[in-house]
VMD Tcl script that builds the backbone (N, CA, C; Angstrom):
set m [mol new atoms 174]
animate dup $m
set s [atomselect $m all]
$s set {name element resname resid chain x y z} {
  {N N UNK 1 A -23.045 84.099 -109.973}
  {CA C UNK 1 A -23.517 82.744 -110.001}
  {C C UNK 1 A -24.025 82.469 -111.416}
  {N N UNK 2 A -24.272 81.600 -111.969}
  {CA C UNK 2 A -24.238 80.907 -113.691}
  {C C UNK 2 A -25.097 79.737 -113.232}
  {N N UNK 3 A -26.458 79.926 -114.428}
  {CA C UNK 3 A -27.851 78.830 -114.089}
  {C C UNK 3 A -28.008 79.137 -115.755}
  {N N UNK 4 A -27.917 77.631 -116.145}
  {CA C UNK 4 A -29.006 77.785 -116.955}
  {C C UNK 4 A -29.699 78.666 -117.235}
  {N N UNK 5 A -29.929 78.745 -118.335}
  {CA C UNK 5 A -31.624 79.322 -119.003}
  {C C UNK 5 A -31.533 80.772 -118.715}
  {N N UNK 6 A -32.698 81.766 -119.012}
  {CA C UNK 6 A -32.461 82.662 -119.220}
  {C C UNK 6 A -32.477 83.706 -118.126}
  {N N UNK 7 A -31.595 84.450 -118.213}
  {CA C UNK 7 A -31.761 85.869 -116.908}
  {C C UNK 7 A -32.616 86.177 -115.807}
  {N N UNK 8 A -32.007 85.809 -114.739}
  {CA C UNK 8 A -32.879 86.344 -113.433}
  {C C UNK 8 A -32.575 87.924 -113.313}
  {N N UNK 9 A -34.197 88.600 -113.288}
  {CA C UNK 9 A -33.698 90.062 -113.011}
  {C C UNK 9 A -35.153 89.960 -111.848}
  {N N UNK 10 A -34.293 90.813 -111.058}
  {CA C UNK 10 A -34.665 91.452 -110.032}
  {C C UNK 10 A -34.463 92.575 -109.268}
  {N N UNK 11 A -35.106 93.817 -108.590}
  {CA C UNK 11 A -34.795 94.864 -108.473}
  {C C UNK 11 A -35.295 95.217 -106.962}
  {N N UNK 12 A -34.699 95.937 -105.763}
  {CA C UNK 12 A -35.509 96.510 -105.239}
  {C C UNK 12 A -34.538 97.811 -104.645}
  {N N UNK 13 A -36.311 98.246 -103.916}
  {CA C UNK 13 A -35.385 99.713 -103.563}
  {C C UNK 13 A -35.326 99.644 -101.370}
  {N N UNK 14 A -34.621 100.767 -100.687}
  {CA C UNK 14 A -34.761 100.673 -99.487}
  {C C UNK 14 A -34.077 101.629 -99.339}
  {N N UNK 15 A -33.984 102.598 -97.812}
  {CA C UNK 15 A -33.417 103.114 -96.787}
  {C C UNK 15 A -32.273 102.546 -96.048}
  {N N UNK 16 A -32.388 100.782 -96.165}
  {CA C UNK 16 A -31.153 100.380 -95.105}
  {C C UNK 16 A -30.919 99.401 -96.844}
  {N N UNK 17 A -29.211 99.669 -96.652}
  {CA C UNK 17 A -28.866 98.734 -97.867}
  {C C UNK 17 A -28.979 97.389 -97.322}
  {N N UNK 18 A -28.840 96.992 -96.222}
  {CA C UNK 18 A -29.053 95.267 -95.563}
  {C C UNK 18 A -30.092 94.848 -95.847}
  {N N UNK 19 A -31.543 95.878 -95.724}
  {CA C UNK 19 A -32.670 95.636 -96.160}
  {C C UNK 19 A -33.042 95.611 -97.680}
  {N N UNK 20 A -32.634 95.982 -98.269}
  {CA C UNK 20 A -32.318 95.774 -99.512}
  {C C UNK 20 A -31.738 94.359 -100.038}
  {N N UNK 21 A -30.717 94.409 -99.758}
  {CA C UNK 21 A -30.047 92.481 -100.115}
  {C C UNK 21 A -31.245 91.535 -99.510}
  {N N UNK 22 A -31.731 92.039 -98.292}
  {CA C UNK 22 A -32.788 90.691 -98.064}
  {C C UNK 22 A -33.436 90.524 -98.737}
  {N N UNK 23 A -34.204 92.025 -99.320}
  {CA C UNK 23 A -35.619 91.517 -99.773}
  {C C UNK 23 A -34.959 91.377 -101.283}
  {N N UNK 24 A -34.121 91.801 -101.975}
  {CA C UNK 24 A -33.502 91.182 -103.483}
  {C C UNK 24 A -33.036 89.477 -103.263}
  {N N UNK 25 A -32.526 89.253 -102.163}
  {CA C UNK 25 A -32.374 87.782 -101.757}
  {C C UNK 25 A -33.773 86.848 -101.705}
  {N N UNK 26 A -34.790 87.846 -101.546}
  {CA C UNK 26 A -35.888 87.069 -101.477}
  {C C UNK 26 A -36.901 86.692 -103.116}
  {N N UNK 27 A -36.929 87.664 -103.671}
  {CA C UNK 27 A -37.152 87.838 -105.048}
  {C C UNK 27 A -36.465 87.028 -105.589}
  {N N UNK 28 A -35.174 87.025 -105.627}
  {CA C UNK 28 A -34.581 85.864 -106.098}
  {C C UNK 28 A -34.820 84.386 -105.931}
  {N N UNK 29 A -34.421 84.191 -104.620}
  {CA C UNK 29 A -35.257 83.086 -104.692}
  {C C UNK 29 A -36.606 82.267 -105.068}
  {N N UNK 30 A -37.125 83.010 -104.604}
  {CA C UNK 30 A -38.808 83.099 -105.421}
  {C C UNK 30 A -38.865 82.587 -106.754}
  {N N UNK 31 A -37.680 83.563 -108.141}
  {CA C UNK 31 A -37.721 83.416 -109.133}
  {C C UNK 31 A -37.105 81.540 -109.213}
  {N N UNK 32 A -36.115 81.729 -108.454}
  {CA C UNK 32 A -35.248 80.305 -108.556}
  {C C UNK 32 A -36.442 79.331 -108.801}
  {N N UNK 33 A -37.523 79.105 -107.172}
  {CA C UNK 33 A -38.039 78.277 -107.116}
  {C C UNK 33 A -39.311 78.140 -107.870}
  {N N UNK 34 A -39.721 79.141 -109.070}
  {CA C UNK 34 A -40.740 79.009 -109.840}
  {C C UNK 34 A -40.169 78.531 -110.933}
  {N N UNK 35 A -39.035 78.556 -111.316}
  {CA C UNK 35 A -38.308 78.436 -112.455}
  {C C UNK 35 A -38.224 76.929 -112.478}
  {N N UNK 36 A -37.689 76.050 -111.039}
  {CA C UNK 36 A -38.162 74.864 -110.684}
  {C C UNK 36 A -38.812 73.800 -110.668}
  {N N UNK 37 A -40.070 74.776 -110.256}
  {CA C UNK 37 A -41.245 73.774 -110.583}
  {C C UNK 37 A -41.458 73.930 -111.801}
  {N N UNK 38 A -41.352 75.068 -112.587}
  {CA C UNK 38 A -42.181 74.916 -113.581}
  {C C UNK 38 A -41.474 73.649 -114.462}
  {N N UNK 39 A -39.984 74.070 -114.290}
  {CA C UNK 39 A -39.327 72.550 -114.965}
  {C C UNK 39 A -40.074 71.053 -114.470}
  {N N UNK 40 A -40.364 70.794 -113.126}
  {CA C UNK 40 A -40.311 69.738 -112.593}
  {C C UNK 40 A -41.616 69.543 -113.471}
  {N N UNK 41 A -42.993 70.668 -113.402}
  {CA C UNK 41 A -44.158 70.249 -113.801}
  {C C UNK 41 A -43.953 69.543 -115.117}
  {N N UNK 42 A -43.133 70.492 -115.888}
  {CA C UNK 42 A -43.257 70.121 -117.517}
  {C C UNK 42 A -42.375 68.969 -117.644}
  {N N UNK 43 A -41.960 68.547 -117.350}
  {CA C UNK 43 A -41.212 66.881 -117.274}
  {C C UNK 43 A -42.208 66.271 -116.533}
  {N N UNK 44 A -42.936 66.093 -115.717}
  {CA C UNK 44 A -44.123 65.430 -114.968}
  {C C UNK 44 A -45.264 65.318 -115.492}
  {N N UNK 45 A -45.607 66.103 -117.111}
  {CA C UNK 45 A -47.084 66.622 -117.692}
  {C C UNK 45 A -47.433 65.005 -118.441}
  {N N UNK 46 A -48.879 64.828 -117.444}
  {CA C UNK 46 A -49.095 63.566 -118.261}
  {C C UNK 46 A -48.653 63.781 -120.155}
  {N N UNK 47 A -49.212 64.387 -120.268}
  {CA C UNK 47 A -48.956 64.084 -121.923}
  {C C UNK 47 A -47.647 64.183 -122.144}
  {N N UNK 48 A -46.518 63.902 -121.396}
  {CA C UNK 48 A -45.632 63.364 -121.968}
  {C C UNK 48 A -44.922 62.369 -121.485}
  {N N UNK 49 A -45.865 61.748 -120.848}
  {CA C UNK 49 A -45.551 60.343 -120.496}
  {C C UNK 49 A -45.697 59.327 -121.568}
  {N N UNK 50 A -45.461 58.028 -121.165}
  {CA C UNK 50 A -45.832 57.177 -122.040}
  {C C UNK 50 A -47.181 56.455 -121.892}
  {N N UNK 51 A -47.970 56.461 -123.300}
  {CA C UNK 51 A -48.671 55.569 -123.104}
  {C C UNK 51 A -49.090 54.573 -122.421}
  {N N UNK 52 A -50.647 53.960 -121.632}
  {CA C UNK 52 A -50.525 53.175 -120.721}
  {C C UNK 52 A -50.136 51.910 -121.471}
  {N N UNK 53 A -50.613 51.469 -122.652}
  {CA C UNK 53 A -50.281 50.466 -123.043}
  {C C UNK 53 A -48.730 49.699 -123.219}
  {N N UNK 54 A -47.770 50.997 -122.894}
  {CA C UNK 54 A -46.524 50.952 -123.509}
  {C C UNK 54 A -45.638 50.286 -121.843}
  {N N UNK 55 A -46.936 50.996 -120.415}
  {CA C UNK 55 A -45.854 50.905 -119.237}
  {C C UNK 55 A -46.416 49.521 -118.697}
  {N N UNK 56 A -47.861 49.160 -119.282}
  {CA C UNK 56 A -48.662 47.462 -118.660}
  {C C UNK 56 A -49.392 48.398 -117.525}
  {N N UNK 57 A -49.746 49.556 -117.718}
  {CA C UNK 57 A -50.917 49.405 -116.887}
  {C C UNK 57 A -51.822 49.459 -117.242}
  {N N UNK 58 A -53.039 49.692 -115.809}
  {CA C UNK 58 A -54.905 49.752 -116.393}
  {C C UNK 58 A -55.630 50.467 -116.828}
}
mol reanalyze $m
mol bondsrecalc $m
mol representation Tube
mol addrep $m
């Protein structure tokens, strides 16, 4: 799979290889969805909005 930005690494160990893919399936995701927000936050950070004067508000 091909994402943007830089390298998801993740590792785990187990006894059952099925148990293994889950919990590496889970790590992964995890990483996905921090990687996420952190985008969503930093596009959302007041200071880089616009000025109130610029949007007419109070």
């Amino acid at each position: 799979m091909e994402i943007g930005g830089p390298d998801l690494m993740a590792s785990t160990a187990s006894e059952d290889a099925y148990k293994s893919l889950d919990l590496l399936v889970d790590k992964l995701d995890e990483l996905l969805r921090r990687r996420h927000q952190k985008r969503v936050n930093s596009r959302n950070d007041e200071r880089r909005q616009a000025p109130k004067e610029f949007t007419g508000e109070d």
